[in-house]
C-alpha positions as CSV (number, residue, x, y, z in Angstrom):
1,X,-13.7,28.8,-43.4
2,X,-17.2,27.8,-41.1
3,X,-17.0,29.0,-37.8
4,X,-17.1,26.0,-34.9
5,X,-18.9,27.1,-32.2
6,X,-18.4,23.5,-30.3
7,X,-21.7,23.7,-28.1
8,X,-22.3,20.2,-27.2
9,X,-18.7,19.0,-27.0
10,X,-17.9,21.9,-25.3
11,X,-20.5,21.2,-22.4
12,X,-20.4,17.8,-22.3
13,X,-16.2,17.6,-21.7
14,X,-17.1,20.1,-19.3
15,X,-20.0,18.4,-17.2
16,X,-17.2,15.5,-17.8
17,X,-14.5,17.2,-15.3
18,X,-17.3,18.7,-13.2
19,X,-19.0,15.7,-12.7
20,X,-15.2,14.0,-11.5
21,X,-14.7,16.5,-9.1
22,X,-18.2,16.4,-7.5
23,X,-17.3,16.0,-3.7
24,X,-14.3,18.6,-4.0
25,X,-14.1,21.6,-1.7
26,X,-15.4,25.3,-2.7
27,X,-14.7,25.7,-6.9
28,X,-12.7,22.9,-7.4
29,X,-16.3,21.3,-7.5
30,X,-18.2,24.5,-9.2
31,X,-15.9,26.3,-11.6
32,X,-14.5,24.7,-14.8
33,X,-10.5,25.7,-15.0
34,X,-10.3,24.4,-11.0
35,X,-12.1,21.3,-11.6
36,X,-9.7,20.4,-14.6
37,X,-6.5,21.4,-12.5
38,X,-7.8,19.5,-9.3
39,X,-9.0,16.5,-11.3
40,X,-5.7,16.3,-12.9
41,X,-3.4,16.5,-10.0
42,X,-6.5,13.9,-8.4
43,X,-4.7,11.5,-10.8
44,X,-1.5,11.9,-10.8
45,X,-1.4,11.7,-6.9
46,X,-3.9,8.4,-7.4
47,X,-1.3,7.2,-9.5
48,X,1.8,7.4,-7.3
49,X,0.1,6.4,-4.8
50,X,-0.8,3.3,-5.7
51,X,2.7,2.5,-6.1
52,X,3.3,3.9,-2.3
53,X,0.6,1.7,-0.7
54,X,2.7,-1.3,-1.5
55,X,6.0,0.1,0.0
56,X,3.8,1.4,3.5
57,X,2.3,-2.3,3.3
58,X,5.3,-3.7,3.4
59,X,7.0,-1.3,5.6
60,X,4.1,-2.5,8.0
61,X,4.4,-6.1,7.7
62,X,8.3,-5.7,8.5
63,X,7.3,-4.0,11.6
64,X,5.6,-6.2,12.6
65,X,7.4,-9.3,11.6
66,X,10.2,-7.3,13.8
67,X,8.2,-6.8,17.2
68,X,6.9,-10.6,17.2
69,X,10.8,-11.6,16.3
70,X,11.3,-9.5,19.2
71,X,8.8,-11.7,21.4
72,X,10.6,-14.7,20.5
73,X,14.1,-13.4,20.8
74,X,15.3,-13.1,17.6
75,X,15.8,-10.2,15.4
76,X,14.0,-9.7,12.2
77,X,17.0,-10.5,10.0
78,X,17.8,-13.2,12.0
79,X,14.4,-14.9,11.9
80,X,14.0,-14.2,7.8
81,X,17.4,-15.7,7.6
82,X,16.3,-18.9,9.6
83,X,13.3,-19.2,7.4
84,X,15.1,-19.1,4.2
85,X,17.7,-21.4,5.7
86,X,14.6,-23.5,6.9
87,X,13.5,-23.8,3.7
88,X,10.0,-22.3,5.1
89,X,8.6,-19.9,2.5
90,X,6.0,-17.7,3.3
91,X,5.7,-14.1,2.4
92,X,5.7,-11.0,4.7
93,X,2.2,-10.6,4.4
94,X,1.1,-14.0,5.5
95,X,4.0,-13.7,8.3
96,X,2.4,-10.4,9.8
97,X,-1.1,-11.8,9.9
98,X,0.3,-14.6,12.1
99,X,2.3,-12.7,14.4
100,X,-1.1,-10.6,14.9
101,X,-4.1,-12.9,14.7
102,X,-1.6,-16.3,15.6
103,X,1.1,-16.2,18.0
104,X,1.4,-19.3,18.2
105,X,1.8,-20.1,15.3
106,X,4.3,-17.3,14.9
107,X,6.1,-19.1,17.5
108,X,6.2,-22.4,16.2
109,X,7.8,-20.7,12.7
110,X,10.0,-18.5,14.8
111,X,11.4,-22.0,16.7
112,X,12.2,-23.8,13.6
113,X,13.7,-20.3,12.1
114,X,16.1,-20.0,15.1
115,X,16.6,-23.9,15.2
116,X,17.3,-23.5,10.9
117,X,20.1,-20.8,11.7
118,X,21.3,-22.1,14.4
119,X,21.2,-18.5,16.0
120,X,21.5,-18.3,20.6
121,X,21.2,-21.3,21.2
């Protein structure tokens, strides 16, 4: 049988991994066999993570929610059950811009939330 030496292919999946891991510290940038391992775990780590940025979003916005509940002098399950009781539906994310950018606004939602429930008063 021929031998397959594999020049080109050989390089050019090479320069492929090197050229992923250009900004990488010391020879996870320069040497073939670190590059491949560092790229790899690059993605898998890239790939949970994008799953975990939703769950620290959210995580956020509940804090958040919770401290401008606080404010207003109800507690965060309180006030999401006043809402859903309310029939007011807005998500997390749109509440936990308002009780940063709006409180006012937060205010006015977290009135007709305790009003909805009938929670203190």
């Amino acid at each position: 049988m021929a031998r397959v030496k594999r020049g080109t292919k050989r390089r050019a999946r090479r320069k492929k991994y090197l050229r992923r891991t250009k900004g990488f510290f010391l020879t996870k940038s320069k040497l073939y066999q670190s590059a491949q391992e560092a790229a790899n775990r690059a993605e898998r780590y890239s790939y949970r993570d994008r799953r975990n940025r939703k769950r620290q979003f959210r995580r956020l916005w509940i804090q958040r929610i919770g401290a401008a509940a606080r404010l207003n002098g109800l507690s965060y399950s309180e006030l999401m059950h006043g809402l859903k009781a309310g029939g007011i539906e807005i998500d997390r994310k749109i509440l936990a811009d308002l009780a940063v950018r709006d409180a006012a606004a937060f205010t006015q939602i977290a009135a007709q939330a305790k009003q909805a429930a009938g929670t203190r008063g």
